[in-house]
N, C-alpha and C positions, 0 to 999 in steps of 0.2 A: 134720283139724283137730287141734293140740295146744292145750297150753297156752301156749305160744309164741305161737303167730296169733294171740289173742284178749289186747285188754291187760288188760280188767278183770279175769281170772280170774285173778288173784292175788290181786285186794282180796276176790273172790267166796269163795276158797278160807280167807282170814282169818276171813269172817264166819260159814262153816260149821265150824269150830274151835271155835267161841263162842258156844253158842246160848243163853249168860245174857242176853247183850242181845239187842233187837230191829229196831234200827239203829244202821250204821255208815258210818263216812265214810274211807275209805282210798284215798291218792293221786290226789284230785282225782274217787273215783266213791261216788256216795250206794250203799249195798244197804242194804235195808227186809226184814224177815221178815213177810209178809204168810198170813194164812189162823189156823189152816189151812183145807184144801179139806176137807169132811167129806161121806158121803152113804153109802146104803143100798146100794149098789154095791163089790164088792172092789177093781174097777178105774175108775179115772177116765179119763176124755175131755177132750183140749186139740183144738180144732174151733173154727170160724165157721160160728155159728148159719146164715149166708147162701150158707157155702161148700160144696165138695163132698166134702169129706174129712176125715176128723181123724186123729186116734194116739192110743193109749194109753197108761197107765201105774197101777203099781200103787197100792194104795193106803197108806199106812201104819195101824196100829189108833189112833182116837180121830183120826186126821186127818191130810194130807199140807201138812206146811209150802209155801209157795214163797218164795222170795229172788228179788224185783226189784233188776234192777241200771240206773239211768241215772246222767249224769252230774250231777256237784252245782252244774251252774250250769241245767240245766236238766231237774228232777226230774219235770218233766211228759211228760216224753217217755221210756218204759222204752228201753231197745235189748237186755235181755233178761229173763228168766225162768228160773231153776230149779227143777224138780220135784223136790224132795226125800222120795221115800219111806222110803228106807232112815237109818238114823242114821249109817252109815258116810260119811268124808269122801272122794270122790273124788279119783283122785289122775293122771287123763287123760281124753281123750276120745278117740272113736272118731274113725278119721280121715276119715269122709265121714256126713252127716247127711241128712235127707230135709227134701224143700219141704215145706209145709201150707203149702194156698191161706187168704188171710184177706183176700178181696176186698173185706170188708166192712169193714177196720179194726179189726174185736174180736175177740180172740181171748179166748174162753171155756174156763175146767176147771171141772166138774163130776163126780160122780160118782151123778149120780139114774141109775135101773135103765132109766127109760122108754125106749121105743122112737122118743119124737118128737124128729125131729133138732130142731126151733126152741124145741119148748116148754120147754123149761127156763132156756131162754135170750133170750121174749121180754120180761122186765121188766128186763133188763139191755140189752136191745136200745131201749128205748125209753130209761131213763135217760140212756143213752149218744148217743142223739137230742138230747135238752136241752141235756146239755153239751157238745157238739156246736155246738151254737146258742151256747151263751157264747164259744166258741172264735173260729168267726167273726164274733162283734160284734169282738171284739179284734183281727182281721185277717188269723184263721187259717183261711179258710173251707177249702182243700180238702177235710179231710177231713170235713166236712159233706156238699160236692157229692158227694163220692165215693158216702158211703151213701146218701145220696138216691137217686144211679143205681143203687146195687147195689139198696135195697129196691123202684125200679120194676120192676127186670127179677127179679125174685121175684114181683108180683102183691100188693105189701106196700103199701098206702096209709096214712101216717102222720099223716093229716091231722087226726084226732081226738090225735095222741101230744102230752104237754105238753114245750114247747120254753124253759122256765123250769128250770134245774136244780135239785135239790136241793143245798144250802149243801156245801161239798165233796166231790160227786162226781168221780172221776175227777181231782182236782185232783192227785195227784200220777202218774196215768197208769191208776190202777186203781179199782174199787168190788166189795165184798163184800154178796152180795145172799144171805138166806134161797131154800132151796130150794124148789118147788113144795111137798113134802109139812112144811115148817118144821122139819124133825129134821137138816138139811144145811147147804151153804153152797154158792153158784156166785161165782165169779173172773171177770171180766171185766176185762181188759187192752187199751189201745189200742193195736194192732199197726200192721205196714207192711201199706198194700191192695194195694200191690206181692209179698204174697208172703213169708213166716216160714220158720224153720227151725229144727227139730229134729236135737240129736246125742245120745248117748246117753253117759252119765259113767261111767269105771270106778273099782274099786279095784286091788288091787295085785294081784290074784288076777283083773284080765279079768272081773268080776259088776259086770252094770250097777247104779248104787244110786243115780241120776240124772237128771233129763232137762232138757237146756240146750234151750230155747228161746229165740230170737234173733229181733230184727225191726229188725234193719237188715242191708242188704247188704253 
């Protein structure tokens, strides 16, 4: 993958130049500076709470930015994510990136130390249940059904979870939630349950100072 293949990352690479604002609107794509991600952990975890795998990355001190990028006629839907630990602006990417399975639709970064893959991630798992539920009153159900099948076949019964969102959740694709021990923050992002992708950003010197996550094909 370069810079080439991907069109937003030019407007991507404007809004890492410029970190006095917090969003920007360039040629037709929203990026939002969301977070940061903060947590007792050096390194942070992008994973689905429901999936089998995640990736890491490091952390930055006091907190690791991300920049959502979707388009600006429909800001509800991300098609990526950048991990910004370092302050340096990358200036390529690596040319082959790895899957992260996100069968569940949410793709979560954390940085809590725990060892429990869901715990840190189940009050972002249920919020994302609710609004979920407003999606399909509008007419967006799959990725409702989706979760639904993925938390039966986890052993997950959501039947007690409230299916009433809270007033802006996830309304522009994301929700920033306190961490279990409230000294942190966890990201939850609505991904493809089809399947995400991780590449990793250079500088000019080949040091990764980046991580693009993508959730469209």
């Amino acid at each position: 993958m370069s810079y080439d293949d991907v069109e937003y990352l030019p407007a991507l690479i404007t809004a890492l130049a410029d970190p006095s604002e917090a969003r920007w609107s360039v040629d037709g794509w929203r990026i939002e500076r969301i977070g940061p991600v903060r947590g007792a952990a050096d390194h942070g975890t992008i994973y689905d709470p429901l999936g089998p795998e995640g990736t890491g990355f490091p952390m930055r001190p006091g907190g690791t930015p991300v920049y959502l990028v979707s388009r600006e006629d429909a800001p509800e839907h991300p098609v990526a994510a950048l991990v910004h630990p370092c302050g340096t602006v990358p200036v390529r990417t690596e040319e082959w990136g790895d899957r992260v399975a996100t069968p569940s639709g949410l793709a979560v970064l954390h940085a809590d130390p725990g060892t429990t893959w869901i715990g840190p991630s189940t009050p972002m798992l249920r919020r994302a249940w609710a609004a979920l539920h407003a999606r399909a009153a509008e007419g967006d159900g799959r990725p409702l059904e989706n979760l639904r099948e993925v938390l039966r076949g986890a052993s997950i019964d959501p039947a007690d979870w409230p299916v009433e969102p809270v007033e802006g959740d996830f309304a522009h694709g994301w929700l920033m939630l306190p961490d279990e021990a409230g000294t942190g923050t966890v990201l939850g992002v609505l991904a493809n349950p089809d399947g995400s992708n991780t590449t990793a950003c250079l500088d000019a010197e080949g040091n990764t100072v980046a991580t693009l996550l993508t959730f469209e094909e």
